[in-house]
VOPAGU-2260 file (C-alpha; in pm, 1 decimal, decimal comma):
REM VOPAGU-2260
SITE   aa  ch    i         X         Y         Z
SITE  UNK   A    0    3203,4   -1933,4     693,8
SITE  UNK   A    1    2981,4   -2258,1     612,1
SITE  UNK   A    2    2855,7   -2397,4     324,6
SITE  UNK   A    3    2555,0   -2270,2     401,7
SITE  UNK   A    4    2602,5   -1930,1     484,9
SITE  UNK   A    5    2725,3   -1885,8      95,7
SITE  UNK   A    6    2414,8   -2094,0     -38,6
SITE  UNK   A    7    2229,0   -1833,3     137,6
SITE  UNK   A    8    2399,6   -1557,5      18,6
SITE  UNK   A    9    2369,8   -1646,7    -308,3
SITE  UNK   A   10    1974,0   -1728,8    -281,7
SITE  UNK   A   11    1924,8   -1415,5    -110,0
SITE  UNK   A   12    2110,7   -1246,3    -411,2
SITE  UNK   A   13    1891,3   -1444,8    -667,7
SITE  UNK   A   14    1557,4   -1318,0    -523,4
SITE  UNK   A   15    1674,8    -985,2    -461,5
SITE  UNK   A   16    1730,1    -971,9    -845,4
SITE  UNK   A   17    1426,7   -1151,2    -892,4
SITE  UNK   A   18    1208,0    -884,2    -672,6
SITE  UNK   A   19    1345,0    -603,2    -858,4
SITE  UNK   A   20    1287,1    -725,7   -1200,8
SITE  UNK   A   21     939,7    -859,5   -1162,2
SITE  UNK   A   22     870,1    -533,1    -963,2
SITE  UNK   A   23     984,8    -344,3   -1273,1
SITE  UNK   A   24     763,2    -568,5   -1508,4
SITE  UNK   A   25     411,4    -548,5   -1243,9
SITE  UNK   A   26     490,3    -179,1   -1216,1
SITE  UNK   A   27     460,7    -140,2   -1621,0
SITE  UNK   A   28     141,7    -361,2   -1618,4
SITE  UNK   A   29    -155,1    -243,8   -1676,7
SITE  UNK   A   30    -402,4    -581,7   -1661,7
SITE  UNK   A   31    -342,3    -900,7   -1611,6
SITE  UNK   A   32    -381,3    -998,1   -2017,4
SITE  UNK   A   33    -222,5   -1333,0   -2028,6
SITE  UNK   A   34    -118,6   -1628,4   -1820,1
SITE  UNK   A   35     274,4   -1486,8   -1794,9
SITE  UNK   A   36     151,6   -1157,6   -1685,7
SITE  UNK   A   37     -18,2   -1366,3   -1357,8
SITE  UNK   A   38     319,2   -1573,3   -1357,2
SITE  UNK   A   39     469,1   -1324,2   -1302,9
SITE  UNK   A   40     283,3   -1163,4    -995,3
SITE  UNK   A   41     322,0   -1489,7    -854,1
SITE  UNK   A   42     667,8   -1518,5    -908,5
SITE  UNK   A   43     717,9   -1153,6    -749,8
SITE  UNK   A   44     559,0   -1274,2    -420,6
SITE  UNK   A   45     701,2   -1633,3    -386,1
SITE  UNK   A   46    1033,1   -1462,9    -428,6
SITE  UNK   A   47     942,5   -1169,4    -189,3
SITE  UNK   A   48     891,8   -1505,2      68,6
SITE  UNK   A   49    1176,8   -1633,3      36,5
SITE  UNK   A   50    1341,5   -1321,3      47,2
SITE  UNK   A   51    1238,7   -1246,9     352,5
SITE  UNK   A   52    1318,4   -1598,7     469,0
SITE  UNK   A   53    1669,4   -1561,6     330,2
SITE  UNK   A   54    1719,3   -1230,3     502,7
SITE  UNK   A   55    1618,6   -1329,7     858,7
SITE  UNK   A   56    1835,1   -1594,3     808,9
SITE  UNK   A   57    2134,8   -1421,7     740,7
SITE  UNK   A   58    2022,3   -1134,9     991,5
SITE  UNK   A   59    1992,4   -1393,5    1298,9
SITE  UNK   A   60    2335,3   -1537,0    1190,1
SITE  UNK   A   61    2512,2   -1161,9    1176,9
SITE  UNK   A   62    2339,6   -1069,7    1557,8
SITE  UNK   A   63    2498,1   -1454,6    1661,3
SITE  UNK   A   64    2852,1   -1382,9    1528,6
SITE  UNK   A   65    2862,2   -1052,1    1667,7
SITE  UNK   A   66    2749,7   -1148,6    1989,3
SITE  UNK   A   67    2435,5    -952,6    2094,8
């Protein structure tokens, strides 16, 4: 495996931990009082991008190595 391929993995580990906990936080809010509380909405969808990002990523990779 490359370089890469681990910085990945590890990124895509990050912002899956980061997506869960935020989720948990949003899904106990009930307004948006404060500046943190809209923090952290953003925060829950710039991770959710590069989630996704990460996660194609290593998807393409996986279909490459296996040979499909």
């Amino acid at each position: 495996m490359y370089k890469s391929t681990f910085y990945q993995i590890i990124l895509f580990t990050i912002t899956a931990i980061v997506i869960f906990q935020a989720g948990k936080y949003i899904i106990e809010l009930n307004d948006l009082r404060s500046f943190t509380d809209g923090g952290v909405v953003m925060l829950f969808f710039i991770s959710f991008i590069l989630f996704i990002n990460y996660l194609s990523r290593l998807t393409s990779k996986l279909i490459h190595t296996l040979g499909f």
